[in-house]
N, C-alpha and C positions, 0 to 999 in steps of 0.2 A: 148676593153681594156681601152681606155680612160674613157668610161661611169663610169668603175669599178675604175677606180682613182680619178675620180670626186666624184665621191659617197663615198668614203673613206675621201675624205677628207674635207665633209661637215660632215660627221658623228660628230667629236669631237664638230664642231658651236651646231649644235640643241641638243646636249648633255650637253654641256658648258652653252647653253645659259636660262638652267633653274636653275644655280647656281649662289648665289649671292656674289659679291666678294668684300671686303671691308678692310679697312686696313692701317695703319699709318706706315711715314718713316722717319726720321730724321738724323738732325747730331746735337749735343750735344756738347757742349764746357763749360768747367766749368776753370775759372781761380782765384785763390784765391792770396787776395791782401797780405797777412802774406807771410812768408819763412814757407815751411814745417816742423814741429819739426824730425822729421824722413830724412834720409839721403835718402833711397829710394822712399820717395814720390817725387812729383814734382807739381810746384807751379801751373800748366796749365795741360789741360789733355781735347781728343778732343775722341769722341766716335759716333759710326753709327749705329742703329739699324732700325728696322723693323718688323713689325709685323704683319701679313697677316691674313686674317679673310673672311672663305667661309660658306656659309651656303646653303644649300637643300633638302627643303621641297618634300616629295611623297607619294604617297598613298593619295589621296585627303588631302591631309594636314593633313595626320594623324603622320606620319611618319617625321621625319627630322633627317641632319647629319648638326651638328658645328665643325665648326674644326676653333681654335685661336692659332699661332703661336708666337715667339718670337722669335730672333735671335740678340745679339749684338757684334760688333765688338769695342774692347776699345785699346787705341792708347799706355795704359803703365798698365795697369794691365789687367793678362792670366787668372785670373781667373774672372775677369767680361767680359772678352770674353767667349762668353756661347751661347745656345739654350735652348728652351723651348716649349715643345707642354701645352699649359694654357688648351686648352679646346681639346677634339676630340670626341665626342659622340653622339650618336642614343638614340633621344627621340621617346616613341609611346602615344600616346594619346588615351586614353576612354573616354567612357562618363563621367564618375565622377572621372578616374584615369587618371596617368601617369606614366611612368616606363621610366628610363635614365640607359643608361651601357657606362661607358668609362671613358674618365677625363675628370673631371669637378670640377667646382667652385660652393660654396655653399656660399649666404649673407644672414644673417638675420639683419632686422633693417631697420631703413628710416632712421633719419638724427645720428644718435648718431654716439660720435667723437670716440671713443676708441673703436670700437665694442667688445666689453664686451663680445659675445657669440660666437665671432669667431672660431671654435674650429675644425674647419674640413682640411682648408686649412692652409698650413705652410705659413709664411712671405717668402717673397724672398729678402733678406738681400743685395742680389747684387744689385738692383736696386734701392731701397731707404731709406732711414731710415723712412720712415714716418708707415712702417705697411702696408701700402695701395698696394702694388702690392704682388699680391698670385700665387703660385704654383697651379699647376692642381692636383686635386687629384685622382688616380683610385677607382672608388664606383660604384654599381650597386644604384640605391634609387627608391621608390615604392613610390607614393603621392596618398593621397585618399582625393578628396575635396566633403565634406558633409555640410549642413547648418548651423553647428555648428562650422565647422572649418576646417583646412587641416590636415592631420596626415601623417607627411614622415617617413618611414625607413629604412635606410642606412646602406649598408653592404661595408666595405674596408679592402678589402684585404692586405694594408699594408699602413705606413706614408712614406712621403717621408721627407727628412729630409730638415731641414733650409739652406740654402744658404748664404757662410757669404763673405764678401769681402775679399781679400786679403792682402799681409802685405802692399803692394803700395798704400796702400787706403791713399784718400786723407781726405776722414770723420771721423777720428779718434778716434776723441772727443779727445785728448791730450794724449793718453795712445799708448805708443811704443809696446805693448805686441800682440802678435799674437791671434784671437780666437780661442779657443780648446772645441772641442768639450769634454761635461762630460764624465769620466768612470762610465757607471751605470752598471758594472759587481757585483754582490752580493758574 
């Protein structure tokens, strides 16, 4: 009986230990030297987040699972208290292809500031204004890399929508007004 409990519970180590674990935690404190224009902001505002990040390669390295998390805790606004799965997905590798199914983030570009072609993944509005942090998007994509070039194409099954911060926000920009999502009923 013992043997059988010892063995159970090395199992999860040599399972564990082909998965690579990575990942950022913080605490965040932002305090702005103005009075808020807004009655419900406030001038200080102290937030925790966390982001966890596993990765596992198999099939001789044909095969791999990402999985990128987000989670943040915010001290005076509910709606930038949130989660997020950024990444979860199985790539398989060919010899000249690739095929990804799950969520995922798509860049094109090396240094350009606006990316101009962004067009796959939504902003995530609660975490900054800069554009720079994206939502995961569910897409199956197919890559074909030939000598002439790579050719992807992407199938998504649906958008997800923009993430905006709430009325407590302390980013304003000077405007009292709540964001509202468009009526694009026809």
């Amino acid at each position: 009986m013992k043997k059988i409990i010892a063995i159970i519970a090395l199992v999860p180590s040599f399972v564990l230990a082909q998965v690579q674990f990575n990942g950022t935690a913080g605490i965040e404190m932002r305090d702005f030297l103005q009075e808020p224009l807004d009655t419900p902001q406030q001038s200080n505002n102290t937030s925790v987040y966390f982001s966890p990040e596993l990765f596992h390669a198999f099939n001789d390295g044909d095969d791999s699972i990402l999985f990128k998390g987000f989670y943040r805790i915010d001290q005076s606004d509910n709606e930038r208290t949130h989660g997020d799965i950024r990444e979860f997905k199985w790539t398989h590798l060919g010899d000249d292809w690739e095929i990804q199914a799950g969520i995922g983030k798509v860049f094109w570009g090396q240094t350009e500031s606006v990316h101009l072609v962004d067009i796959i993944n939504q902003t995530d509005g609660i975490e900054a204004i800069d554009g720079e942090d994206k939502l995961g998007q569910p897409m199956v994509s197919f890559s074909m890399y030939k000598d002439w070039g790579t050719t992807t194409f992407f199938a998504l099954p649906y958008f997800r929508e923009r993430t905006l911060p709430g009325e407590l926000r302390s980013l304003s920009g000077g405007s009292s007004r709540r964001y509202r999502k468009p009526d694009l009923r026809v």
